[in-house]
C-alpha positions in Angstrom: 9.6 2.1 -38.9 6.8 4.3 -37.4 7.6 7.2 -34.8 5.5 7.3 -31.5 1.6 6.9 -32.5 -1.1 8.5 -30.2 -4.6 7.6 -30.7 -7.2 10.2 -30.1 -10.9 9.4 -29.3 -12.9 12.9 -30.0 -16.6 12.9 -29.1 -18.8 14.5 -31.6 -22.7 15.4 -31.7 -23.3 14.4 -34.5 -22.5 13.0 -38.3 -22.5 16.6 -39.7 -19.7 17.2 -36.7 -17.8 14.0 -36.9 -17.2 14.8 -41.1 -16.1 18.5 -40.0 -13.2 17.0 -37.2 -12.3 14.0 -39.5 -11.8 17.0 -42.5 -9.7 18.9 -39.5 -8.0 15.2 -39.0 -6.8 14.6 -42.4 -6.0 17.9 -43.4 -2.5 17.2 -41.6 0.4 17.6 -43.6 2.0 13.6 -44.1 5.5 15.3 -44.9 4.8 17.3 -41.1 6.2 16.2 -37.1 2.7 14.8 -36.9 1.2 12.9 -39.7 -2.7 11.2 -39.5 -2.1 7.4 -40.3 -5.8 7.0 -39.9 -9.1 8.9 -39.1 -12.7 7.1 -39.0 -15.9 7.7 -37.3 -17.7 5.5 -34.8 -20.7 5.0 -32.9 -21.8 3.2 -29.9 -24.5 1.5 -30.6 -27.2 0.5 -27.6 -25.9 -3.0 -27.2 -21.6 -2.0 -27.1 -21.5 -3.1 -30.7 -19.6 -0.7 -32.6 -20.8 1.0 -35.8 -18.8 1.9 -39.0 -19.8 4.2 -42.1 -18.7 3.1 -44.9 -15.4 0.9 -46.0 -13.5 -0.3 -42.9 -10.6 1.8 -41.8 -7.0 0.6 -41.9 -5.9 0.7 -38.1 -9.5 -1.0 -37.7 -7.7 -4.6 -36.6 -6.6 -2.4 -33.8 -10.0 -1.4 -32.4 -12.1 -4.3 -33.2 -11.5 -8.3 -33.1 -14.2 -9.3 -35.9 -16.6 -6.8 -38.1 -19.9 -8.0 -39.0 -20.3 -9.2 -42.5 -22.9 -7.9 -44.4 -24.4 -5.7 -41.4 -23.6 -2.4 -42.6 -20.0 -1.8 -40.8 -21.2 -3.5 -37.2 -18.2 -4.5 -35.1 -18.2 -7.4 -32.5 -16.2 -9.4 -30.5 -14.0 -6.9 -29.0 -12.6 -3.4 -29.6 -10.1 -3.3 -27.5 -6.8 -1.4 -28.1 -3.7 -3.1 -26.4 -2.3 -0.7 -23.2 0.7 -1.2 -21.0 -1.6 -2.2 -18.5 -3.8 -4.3 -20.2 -6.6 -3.1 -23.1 -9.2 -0.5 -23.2 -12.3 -0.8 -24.9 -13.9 2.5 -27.1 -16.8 1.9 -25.6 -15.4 2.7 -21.9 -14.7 6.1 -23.7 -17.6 6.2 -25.7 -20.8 5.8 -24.6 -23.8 3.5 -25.7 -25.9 6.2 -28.2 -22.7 8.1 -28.7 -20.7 8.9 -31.7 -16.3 10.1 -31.7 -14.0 10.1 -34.3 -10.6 7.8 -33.9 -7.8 9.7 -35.0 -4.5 7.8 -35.2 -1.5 9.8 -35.4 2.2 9.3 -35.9 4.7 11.7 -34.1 7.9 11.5 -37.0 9.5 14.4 -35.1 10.8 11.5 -32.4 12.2 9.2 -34.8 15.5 11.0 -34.2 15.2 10.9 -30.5 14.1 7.3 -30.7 17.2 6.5 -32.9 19.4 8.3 -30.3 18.3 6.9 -27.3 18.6 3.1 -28.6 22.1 4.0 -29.8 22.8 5.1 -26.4 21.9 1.4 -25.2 18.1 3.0 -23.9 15.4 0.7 -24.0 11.4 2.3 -23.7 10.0 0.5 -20.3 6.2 1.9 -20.5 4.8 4.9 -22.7 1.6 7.0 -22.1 -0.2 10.3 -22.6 -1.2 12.7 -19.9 -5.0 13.2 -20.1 -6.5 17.4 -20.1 -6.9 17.0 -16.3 -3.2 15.7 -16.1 -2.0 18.6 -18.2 -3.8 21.1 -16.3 -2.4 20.0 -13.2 0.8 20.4 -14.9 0.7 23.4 -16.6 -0.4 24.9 -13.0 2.7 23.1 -11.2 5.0 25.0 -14.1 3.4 28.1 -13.0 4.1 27.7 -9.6 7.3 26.6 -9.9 8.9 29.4 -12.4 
């Protein structure tokens, strides 16, 4: 069973970038507290379609509802990632003409605080991430209070 997995959507300039972060991405240790499950590069194209190089990623079912056959990694019908709240769409985070990587990481160091808290009858109600504005705001309301 998987610990915790985040999904990070970096923005990158360009290819040359993107293969730099994805290098970055993958270079995590799998025995680690984090591991990378998956890393891929995509861009937005004009029309919302996303865009693929190469063979289609693993966590791709995730992302993407139906990928284009034989049009060179083109993704349709969808992209959306299921949310509490709902789904989000990469392309409300990417923009048309814009390329990320999608880095999907596993946190293994919770397994053993998962484990714990359901033996202790705990049952998760709603998980998210604090954004960089959230955690700035945080880190200044630490420094206030302390």
């Amino acid at each position: 069973m998987l610990g915790p997995v985040q999904v990070l959507v970096v923005g990158v300039p360009d290819r040359d970038r993107a293969g730099e972060v994805m290098a970055t991405l993958g270079a995590v240790p799998d025995d680690g507290p984090v591991r990378c499950l998956d890393v891929f590069e995509v861009a937005v194209l004009d029309d919302g379609a996303l865009s693929v190089d190469g063979a289609a990623p693993v966590s791709l079912p995730l992302f993407a509802d139906l990928v284009d056959e034989g049009s060179e990694g083109r993704v349709r019908d969808g992209a959306n990632v299921p949310a509490a709240d709902g789904t989000w769409h990469l392309g409300q985070v990417v923009a048309p003409g814009e390329r990320a990587v999608v880095a999907v990481l596993e946190h293994r160091w919770a397994l053993g605080l998962r484990d714990s808290l359901r033996a202790a009858g705990a049952t998760l109600r709603h998980e998210t991430w604090l954004d960089e504005d959230d955690r700035t705001t945080l880190e200044a309301l630490l420094s206030a209070g302390g």
